[in-house]
N, C-alpha and C positions, 0 to 999 in steps of 0.2 A: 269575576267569572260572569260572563254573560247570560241574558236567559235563555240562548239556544244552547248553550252547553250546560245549564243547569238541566234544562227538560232533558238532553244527552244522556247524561248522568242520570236520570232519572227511568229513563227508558233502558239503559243500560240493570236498571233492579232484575228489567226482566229474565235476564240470565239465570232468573235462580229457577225458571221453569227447566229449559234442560239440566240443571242439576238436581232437582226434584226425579223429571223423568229419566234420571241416571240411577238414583238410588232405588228409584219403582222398579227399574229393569234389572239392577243387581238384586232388589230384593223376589223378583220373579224368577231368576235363572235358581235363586237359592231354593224356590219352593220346586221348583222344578227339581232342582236335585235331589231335596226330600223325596217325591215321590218318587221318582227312582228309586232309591235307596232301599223307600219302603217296599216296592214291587222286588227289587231282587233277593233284599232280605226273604221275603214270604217266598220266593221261590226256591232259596237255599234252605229255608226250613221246609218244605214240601219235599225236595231231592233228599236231605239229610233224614226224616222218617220216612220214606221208603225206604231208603238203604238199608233202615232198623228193621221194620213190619219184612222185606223179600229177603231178612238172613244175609246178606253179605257179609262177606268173609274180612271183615273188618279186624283193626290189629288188638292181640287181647293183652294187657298188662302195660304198666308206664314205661317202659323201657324194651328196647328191639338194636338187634343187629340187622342196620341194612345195606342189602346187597345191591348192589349198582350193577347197571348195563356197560360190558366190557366194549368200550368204542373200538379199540384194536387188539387185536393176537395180544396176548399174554406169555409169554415167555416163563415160565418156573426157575429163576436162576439167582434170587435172593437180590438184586438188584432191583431199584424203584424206576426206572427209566419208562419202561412200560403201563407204570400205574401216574404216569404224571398229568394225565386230562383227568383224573381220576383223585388226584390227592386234596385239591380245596377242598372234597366234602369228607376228610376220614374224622375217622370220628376215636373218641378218647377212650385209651385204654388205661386204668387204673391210673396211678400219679405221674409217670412217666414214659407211658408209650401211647401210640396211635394205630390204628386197626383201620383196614380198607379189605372191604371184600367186593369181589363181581362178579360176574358170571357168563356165560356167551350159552351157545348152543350146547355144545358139549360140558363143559366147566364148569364146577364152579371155584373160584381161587379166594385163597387169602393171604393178608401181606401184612404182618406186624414188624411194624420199629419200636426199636426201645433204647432212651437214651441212658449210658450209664458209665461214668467216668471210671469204676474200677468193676473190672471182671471177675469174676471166678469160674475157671470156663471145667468141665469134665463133661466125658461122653454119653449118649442118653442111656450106655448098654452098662456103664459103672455102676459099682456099687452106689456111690457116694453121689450118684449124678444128682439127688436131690435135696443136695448141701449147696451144691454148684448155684450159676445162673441158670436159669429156665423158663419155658414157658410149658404150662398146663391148657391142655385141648380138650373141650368134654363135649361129647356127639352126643344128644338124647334122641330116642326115637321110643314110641309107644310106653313110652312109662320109663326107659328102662333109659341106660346110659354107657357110655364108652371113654375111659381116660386116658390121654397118650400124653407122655413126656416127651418135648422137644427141649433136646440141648445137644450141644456141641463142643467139642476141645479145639476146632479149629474148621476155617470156611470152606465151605463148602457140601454136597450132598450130605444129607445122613438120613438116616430111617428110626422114625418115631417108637419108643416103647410103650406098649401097651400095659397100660398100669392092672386094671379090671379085668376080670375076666370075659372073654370072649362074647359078644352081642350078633345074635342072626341078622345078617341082613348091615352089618357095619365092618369095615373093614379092619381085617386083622393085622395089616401093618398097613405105613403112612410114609412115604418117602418124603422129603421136603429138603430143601436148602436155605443154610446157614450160612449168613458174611456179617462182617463186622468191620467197624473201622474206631478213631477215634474217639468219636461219640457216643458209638452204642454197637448194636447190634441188630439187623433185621432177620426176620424168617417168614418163607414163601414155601406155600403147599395148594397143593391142590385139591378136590374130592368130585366126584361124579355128578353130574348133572341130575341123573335120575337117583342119586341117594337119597330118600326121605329122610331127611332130620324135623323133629318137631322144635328144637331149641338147640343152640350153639353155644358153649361156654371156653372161656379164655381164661386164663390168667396170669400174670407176670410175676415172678422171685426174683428177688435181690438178695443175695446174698450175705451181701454188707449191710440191708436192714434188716432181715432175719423176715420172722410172719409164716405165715401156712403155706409149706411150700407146695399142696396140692390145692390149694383154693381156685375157682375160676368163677367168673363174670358169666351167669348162663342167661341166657335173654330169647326171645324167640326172633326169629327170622323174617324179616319184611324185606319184600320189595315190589316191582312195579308188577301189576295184575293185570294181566289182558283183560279175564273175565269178570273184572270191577270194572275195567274201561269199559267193556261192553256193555252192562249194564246204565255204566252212568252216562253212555252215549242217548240210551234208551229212556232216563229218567232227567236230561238236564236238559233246560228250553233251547227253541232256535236261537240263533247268534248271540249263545254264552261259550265262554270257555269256563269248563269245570275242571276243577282239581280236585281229590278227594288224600286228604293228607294226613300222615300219623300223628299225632299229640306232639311230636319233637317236630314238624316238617317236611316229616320225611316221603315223598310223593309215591303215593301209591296206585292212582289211576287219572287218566286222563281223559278229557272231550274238548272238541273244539279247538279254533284258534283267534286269534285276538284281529289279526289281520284281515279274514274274511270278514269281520261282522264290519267292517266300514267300506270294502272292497267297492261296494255298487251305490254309493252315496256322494252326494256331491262335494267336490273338495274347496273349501275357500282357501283363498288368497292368499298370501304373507302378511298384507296388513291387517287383515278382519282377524285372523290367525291373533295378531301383535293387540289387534284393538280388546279380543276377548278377555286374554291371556292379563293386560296391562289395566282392563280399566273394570272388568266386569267379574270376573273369574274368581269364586271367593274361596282362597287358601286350595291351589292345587299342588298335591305331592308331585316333586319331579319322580319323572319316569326311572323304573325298575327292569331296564330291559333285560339283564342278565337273568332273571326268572323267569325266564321262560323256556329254559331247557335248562334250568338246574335242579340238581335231584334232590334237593331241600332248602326249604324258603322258611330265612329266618326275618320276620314280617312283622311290625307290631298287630295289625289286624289278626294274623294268627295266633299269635301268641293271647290276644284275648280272648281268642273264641278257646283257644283251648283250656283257658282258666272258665269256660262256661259261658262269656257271653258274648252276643253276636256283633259283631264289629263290621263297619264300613270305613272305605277311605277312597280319595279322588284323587287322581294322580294325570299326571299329560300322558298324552297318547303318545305310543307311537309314527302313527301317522299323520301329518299335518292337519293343525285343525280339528284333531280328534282330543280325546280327554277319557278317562277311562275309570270307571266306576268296581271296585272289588268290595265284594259282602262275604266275609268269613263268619261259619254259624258252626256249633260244638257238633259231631253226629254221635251216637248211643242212646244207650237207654237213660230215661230220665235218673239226674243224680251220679252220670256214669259218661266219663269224653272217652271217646273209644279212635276219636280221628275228627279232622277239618276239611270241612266241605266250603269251600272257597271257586266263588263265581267272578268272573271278571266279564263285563260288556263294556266293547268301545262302543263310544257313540259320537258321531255329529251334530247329533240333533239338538242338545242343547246350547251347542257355539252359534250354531247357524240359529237357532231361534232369538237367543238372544242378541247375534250381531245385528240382526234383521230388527230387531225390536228397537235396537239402541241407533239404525240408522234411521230408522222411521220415526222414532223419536227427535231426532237430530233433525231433519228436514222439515219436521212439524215445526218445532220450537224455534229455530233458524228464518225459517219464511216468516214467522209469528213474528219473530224477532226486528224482521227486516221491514215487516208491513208497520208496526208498532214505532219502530224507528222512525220510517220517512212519514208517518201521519205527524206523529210529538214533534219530528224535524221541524216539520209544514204550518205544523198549530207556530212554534213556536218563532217559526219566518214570518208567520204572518202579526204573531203577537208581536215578535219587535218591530215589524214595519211600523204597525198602526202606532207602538208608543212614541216610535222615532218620527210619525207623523205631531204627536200633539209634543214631544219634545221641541221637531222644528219650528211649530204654530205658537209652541209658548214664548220662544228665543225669539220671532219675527213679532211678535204682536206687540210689545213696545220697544219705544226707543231709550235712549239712556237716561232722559230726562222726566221720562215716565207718561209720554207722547203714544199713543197709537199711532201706527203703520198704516194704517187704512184698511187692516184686514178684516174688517165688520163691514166694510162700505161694500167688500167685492160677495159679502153673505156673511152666513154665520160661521161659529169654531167647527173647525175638522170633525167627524164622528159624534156631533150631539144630537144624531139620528138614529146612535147606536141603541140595540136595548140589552147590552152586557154592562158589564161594570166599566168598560171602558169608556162607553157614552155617558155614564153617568159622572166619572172624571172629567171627560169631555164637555158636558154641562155645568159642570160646578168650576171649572178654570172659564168656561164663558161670562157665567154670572159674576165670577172675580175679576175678568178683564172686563166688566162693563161698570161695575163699580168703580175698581180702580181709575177708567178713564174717562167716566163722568167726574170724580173727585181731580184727577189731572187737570181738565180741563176748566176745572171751576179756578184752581192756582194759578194755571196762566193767564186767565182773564183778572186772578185778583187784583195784579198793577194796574191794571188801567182804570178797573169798578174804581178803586182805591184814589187812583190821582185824580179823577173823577170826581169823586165823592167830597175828597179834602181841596180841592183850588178853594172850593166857597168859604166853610170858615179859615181856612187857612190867609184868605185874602181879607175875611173880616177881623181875623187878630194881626194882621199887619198893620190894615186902616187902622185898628183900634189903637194900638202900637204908635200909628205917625201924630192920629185925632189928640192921644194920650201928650205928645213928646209937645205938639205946638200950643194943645192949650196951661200947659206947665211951662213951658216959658213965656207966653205969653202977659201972664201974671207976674211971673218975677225968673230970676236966672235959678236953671235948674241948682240945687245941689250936687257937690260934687262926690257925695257919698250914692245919692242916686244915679249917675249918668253909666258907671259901669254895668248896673244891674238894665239900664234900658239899651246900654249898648250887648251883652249879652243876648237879651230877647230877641232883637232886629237881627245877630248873626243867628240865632237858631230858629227865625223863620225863614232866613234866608238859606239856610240848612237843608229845611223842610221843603220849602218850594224847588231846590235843585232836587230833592229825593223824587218829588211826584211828579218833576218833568223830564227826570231820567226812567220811572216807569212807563209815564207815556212814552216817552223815546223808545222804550224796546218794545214795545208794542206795535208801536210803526215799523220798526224796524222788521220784527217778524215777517210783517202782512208784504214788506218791501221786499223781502228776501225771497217770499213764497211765489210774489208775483214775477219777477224776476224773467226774463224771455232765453235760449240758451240758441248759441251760435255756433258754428265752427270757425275754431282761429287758431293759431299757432301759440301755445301755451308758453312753448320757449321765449318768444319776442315779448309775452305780456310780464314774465318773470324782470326779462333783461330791461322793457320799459322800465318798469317797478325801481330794479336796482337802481338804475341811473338816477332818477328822481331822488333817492336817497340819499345820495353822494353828499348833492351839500347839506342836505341836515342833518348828517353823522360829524360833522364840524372834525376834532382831531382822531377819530374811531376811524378805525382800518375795515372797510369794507369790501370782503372776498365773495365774487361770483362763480358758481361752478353750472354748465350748464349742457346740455345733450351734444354733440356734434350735427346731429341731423333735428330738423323741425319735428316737432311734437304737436300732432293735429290731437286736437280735442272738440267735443262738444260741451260745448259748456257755457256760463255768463261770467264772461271775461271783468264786467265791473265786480261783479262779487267778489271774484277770485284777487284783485284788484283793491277793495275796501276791508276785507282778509287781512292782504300781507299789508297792511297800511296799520291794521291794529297792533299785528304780532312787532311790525317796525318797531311802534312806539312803546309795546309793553317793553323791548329789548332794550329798546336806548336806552330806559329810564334807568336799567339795573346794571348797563354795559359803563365801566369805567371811562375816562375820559382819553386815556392812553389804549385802551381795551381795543377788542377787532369784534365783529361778524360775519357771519358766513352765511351766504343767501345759497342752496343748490334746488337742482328740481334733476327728478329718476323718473326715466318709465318704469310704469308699473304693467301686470298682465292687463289688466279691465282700465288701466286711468293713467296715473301720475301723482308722485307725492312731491310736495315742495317741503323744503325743513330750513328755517333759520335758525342757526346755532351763534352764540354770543357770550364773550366771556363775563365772568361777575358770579353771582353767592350763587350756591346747590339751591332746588327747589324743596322747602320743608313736606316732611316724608306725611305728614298727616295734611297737608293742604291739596296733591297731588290729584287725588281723586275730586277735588270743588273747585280746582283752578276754571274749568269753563262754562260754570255755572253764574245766573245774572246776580250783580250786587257783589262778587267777592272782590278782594282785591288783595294783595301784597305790597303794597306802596305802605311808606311810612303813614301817618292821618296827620293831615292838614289844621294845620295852628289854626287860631281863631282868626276869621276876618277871610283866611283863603277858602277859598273854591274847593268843594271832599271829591275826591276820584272816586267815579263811579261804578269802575272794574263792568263797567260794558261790552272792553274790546276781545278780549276774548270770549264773551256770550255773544257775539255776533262770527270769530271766528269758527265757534263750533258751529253756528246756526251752516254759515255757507259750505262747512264740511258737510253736515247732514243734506242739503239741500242739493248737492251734489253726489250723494248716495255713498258718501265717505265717512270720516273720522277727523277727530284731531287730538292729539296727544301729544303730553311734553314728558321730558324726561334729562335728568342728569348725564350730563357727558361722562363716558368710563376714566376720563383722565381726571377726574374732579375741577376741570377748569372752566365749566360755566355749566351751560343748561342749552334744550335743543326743542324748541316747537315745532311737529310737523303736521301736515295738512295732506291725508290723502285723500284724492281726489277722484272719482268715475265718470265717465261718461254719460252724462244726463239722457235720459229717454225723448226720442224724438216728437214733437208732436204732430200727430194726422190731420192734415186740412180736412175739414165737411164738403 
């Protein structure tokens, strides 16, 4: 990984600010919701003791029968068809039936089913009718009460018997209708709108389980109150809706609606809507819309307020964008739930404040993001420049042999004017390339200090050596136990003096190569000279020329390139068998031309490879006593006229293992400017 995508990566940490100011902004929309919460709670308890302190007519006891608003005409004819907008809310009669009552203008009705697989049917005017099935009706009014027996032998009209005696003010007979089917039996009656009744009592006989066949369910009567509505229109704040409900749900006054409180607010989008709801919005109940014109809400909020405590819950709005807030608080007297007072406000305000917050957030931390980015980008374009500067400067500044470039002559190392840590890098590979090529430079002057130094005694233990040999035979004839030990000596000075005048030689050699004049000429013809010339000193060796089609202008010193393949010739022949071949070719190249003699005979040893063009090495067998030792020159002079040419040279085994292949590439020398 490089260092501009490590700083990337780096810069990329900063991401965790807009996540930070993610959870700032959830954790702010959540306090926001608190206080809401807290405001509508204190306002549900402010509505709920007035209601107590101004006397409303709140519901008394745990238990009520409630009467419902007849949506349409009622018909009296024992049939449920009429009561079917009306039947999700009935409510339970004893173990097996259901009770629905309503009311309208005139009216008020009620409609018992009852399921019961075996009958026992007699009429309500028989003796026996209260052995039968039956249902018991009990009217209370000022204290006092009224009992009627409903039953039937068979469906249709009949007229209730008056169990008690007679009550002022309650009707002395009760017409009603009986039908029955498989499953049960229902009964439908009616009574007067303006009847006062203080409590309603029911109750159902089976016959087949026996039990008190005059028992009945008496409960008081609830339903919707104008005059609570009114009051709670007067005691609940602007844009709430209030409900004010019985301990079971059941809705006894109303204010408000839910729709106007966001009517004149502004509506966001689908996606701010999707962004709240998805990324910010903590635990929102889906929406309740059927409560809101049903005539009992079975709620967990309510049901805690009416076990005594006050309950909150967050639900989605109806309206887009919106979210809606409900506070249910117990109303009565202290130690006493008499009813639920349940506030609901929609609002916008908290989606839009926190969409807004979470976009303003996002456009800070983003720009932050972005600015923060292209600076680290910029530091860290600039920081690989400059390393890819003293990378370049470390690569150029010597050569293979551990030669400076001349890149001190044109000044000093790259950035050792820096004053960061990279100038002091910078400084410290100076101070090491100047040691290094003060110590270089002292090695390659050492052949020549050296052959220098040794001609003199080297030439006084020769004389000593000859002074030695004539005046011992002069005397008498040598021994011939001594003549090998002095024929030894005179070969390993003569050893010695080929060694220090093959260092002188390459010391010439250098200064020859460096002075060197560089011409334009056709490379091609000085290759094809070359080959020809080699013809007869390849004696039975097969020599193959491969060469450009078109002339190859170079600038270059055609003798160099010339005293070159003159060396690579003879290191080849020496290895090339006698029956063997070479291959002399020359390529253009983009900046030059490579020439490569390839020739068959042994692979080059894998550990030699790297010191083949190095002075003094050599790969020839070593020379017996008495011969002439190979000085492995010629290719420390081919690398020289590679380098001198702004090239290379390098050998390598053929892929087929059938010899080895030295090539020589070669650039275009720099021209030089007349004064």
């Amino acid at each position: 990984m490089t260092l501009r995508h490590k700083l990337l990566l780096v810069a990329l940490c900063t991401l965790a600010l807009p996540v930070a100011g993610w959870l700032y902004v959830r954790q702010m929309e959540l306090l926001l919701r608190e206080g809401q919460e807290q405001a509508l709670v204190a306002s549900a308890g402010a509505v709920a003791r007035s209601l107590v302190v101004t006397g409303a007519a709140l519901p008394v006891g745990a238990q009520g029968w409630y009467v419902q608003q007849a949506l349409n005409p009622i018909t009296v004819d024992g049939y449920g068809d009429d009561w079917a907008p009306l039947t999700p809310w009935s409510q339970p009669l004893g173990a097996n039936g259901k009770l629905l009552l309503a009311e309208d203008a005139d009216w008020r009705y009620l409609y018992a089913q009852v399921r019961s697989a075996r009958r026992s049917r007699a009429d309500a005017a028989d003796a026996d009718a209260l052995r039968a099935d039956h249902l018991i009706l009990r009217l209370e009014r000022d204290g006092r009460h009224q009992r009627y027996l409903l039953a039937s032998a068979a469906p249709g009209p009949f007229m209730a018997r008056l169990i008690d005696p007679p009550v002022d003010g309650l009707p002395a007979q009760l017409p009603a209708q009986w039908q029955e089917d498989g499953s049960g039996y229902r009964v439908e009656l009616r009574l007067p709108r303006d009847l006062p009744l203080d409590r309603l009592g029911l109750g159902i006989y089976d016959a087949a389980a026996g039990g008190d066949p005059l028992a009945a369910d008496s409960r008081p009567l609830w339903h919707y109150s104008g005059r609570l509505a009114t009051e709670l229109v007067q005691l609940a704040p602007d844009g709430v809706q209030a409900r004010l409900l019985a301990p079971q749900g059941w809705l006894l006054a109303q204010s408000g609606r839910l729709g106007a409180a966001v009517a004149g607010g502004a509506q966001p989008g689908w996606f701010a809507s999707l962004v709240y709801r998805s990324l910010l919005a903590n635990r929102l109940e889906p929406a309740e819309l059927w409560t809101q014109d049903a005539p009992r809400l079975d709620l967990p909020e309510i049901r805690r307020a009416a076990a005594g405590e006050p309950a909150t819950v967050w639900r989605d709005g109806e309206a887009r964008g919106s979210v809606v807030l409900a506070a249910a608080v117990p109303v009565g007297p202290p130690g006493e739930v008499r009813g639920v007072l349940l506030l609901e406000q929609a609002s916008r305000a908290v989606p839009l404040l926190a969409n807004r917050a979470l976009l303003g957030l996002l456009l800070t931390s983003f720009g932050v993001l972005l600015v923060a980015g292209g600076i680290l980008l910029a530091f860290a374009t600039r920081l690989s420049l400059r390393l890819g500067r003293l990378r370049d400067a470390a690569e150029r500044a010597q050569l293979n042999d551990g030669r400076l470039d001349g890149l001190f002559d044109k000044g000093r190392f790259p950035m050792t004017a820096a004053e960061d840590e990279l100038g002091d890098l910078a400084r410290s590979f100076e101070r090491l390339f100047e040691v290094v090529g003060g110590y270089t430079d002292y090695l390659r002057t050492l052949a020549s200090k050296l052959s220098h130094e040794l001609n003199t005694p080297l030439a006084i233990v020769k004389s000593s050596l000859d002074n030695l040999e004539h005046a011992l035979q002069a005397s008498r004839p040598l021994p011939e136990e001594v003549r090998p030990y002095l024929a030894r000596a005179h070969d390993g000075v003569a050893r010695l003096g080929t060694l220090v005048r093959a260092m002188s030689e390459a010391s010439r050699m250098e200064r020859a190569i460096a002075a060197a004049e560089p011409e334009d000429v056709d490379l091609r013809e000085v290759v094809r000279g070359c080959a020809e010339a080699y013809r007869p000193l390849a004696g039975s060796r097969r020599i193959e020329c491969e060469l450009p089609a078109a002339p190859l202008r170079m600038h270059c010193a055609p003798e160099l390139v010339a005293q070159a393949l003159d060396k690579l010739f003879d290191n080849a022949l020496s290895f090339t068998p006698a029956d063997g071949w070479l291959r002399l070719s020359l390529r253009p190249e983009a900046r030059g031309a490579t020439i490569e003699l390839a020739n068959q005979g042994p692979p080059l040893p894998a550990a030699m490879q790297g010191r083949l063009f190095d002075s003094l090495v050599s790969l020839r067998d070593k020379a017996t006593p008495g011969d002439a030792p190979h000085l492995g020159l010629g290719l420390y002079v081919v690398r020289l006229v590679a380098e001198r040419h702004g090239g290379v040279a390098a050998a390598r085994n053929l892929d087929d293992g059938s010899g080895v292949a030295f090539s020589l590439l070669l650039h275009h020398m720099p021209r030089q400017r007349l004064a």
